[in-house]
C-alpha positions as protocol buffer text, in pm:
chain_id: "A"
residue {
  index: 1
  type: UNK
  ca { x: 8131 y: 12994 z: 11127 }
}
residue {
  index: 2
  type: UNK
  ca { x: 8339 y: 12854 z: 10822 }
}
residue {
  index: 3
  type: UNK
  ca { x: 8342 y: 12498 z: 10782 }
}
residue {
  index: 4
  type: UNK
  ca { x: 8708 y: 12278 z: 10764 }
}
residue {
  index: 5
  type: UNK
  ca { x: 8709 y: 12045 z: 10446 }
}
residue {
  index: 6
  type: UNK
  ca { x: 8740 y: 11698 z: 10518 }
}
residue {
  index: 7
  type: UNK
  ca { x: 8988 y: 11440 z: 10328 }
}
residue {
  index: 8
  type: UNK
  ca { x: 9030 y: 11050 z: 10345 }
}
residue {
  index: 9
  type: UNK
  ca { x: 9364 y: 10921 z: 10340 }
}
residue {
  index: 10
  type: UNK
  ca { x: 9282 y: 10546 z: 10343 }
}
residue {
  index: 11
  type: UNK
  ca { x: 9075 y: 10303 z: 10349 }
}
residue {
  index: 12
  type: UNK
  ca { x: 9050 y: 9938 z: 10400 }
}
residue {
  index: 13
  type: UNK
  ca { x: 8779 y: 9672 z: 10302 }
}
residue {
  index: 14
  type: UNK
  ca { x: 8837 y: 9329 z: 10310 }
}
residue {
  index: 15
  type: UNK
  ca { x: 8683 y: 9079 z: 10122 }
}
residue {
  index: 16
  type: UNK
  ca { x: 8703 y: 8728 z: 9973 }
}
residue {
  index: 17
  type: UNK
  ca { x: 8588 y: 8912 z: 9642 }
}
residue {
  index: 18
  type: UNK
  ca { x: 8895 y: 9138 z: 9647 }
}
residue {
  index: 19
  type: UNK
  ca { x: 8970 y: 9174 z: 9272 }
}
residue {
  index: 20
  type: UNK
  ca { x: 8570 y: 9183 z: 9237 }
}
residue {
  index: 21
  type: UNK
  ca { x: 8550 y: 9506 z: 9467 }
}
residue {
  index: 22
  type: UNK
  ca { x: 8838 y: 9622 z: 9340 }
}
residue {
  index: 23
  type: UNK
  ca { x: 8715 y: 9612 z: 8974 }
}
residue {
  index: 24
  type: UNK
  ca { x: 8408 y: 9758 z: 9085 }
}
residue {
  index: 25
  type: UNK
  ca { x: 8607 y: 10093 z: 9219 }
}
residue {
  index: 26
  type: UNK
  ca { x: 8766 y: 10135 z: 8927 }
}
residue {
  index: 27
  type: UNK
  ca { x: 8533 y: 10133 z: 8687 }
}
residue {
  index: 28
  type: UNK
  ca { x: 8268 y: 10343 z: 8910 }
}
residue {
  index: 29
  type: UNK
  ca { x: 8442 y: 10565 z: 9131 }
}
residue {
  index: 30
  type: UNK
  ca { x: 8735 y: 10600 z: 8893 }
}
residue {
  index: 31
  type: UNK
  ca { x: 8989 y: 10470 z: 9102 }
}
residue {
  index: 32
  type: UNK
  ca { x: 9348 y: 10356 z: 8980 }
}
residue {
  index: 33
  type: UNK
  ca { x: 9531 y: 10057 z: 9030 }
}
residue {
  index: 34
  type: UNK
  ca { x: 9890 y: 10146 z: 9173 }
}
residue {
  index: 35
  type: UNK
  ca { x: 10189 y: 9916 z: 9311 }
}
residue {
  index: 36
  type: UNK
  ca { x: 10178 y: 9774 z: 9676 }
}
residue {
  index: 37
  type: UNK
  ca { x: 10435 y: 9629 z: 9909 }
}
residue {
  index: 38
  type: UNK
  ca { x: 10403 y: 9252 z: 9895 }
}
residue {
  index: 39
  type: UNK
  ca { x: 10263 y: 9125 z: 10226 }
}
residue {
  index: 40
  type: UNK
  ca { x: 10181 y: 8786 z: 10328 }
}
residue {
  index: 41
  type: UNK
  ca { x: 9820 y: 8806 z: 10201 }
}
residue {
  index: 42
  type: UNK
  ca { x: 9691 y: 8893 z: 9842 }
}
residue {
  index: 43
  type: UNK
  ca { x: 9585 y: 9228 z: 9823 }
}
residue {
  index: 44
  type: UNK
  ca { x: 9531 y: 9560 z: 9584 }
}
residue {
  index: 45
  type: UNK
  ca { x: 9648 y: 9914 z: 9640 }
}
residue {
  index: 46
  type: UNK
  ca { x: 9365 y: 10175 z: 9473 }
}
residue {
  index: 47
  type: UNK
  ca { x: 9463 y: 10549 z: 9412 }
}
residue {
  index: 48
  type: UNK
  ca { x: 9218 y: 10863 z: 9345 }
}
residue {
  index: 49
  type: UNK
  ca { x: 9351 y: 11092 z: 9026 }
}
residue {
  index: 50
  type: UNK
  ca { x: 9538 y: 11395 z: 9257 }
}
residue {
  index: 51
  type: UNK
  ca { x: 9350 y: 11614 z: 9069 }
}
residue {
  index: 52
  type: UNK
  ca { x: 9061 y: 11549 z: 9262 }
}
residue {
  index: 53
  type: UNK
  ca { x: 9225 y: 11568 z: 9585 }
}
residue {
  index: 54
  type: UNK
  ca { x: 9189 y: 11913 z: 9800 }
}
């Protein structure tokens, strides 16, 4: 039986270290920093490069 891929859409962490965690995504995982809709709390809006995206 063939197996289905898998893909993650989203994720959400939360953290008093925000722009800590979120350095630490990009420079590991490779992450990108894109824009975000302003809410009433600070936060940061990650992408992954499409080209590694199924």
């Amino acid at each position: 039986m063939a197996r289905k891929a898998a893909c993650l859409c989203h994720v959400s962490r939360e953290s008093s270290l925000f722009r800590c965690l979120a350095e630490f995504y990009k420079e590991i995982l490779g992450l990108e920093e894109v824009a975000s809709p302003q809410f009433e709390f600070k936060e940061i809006w990650l992408m992954v490069d499409p080209k590694y995206l199924p």
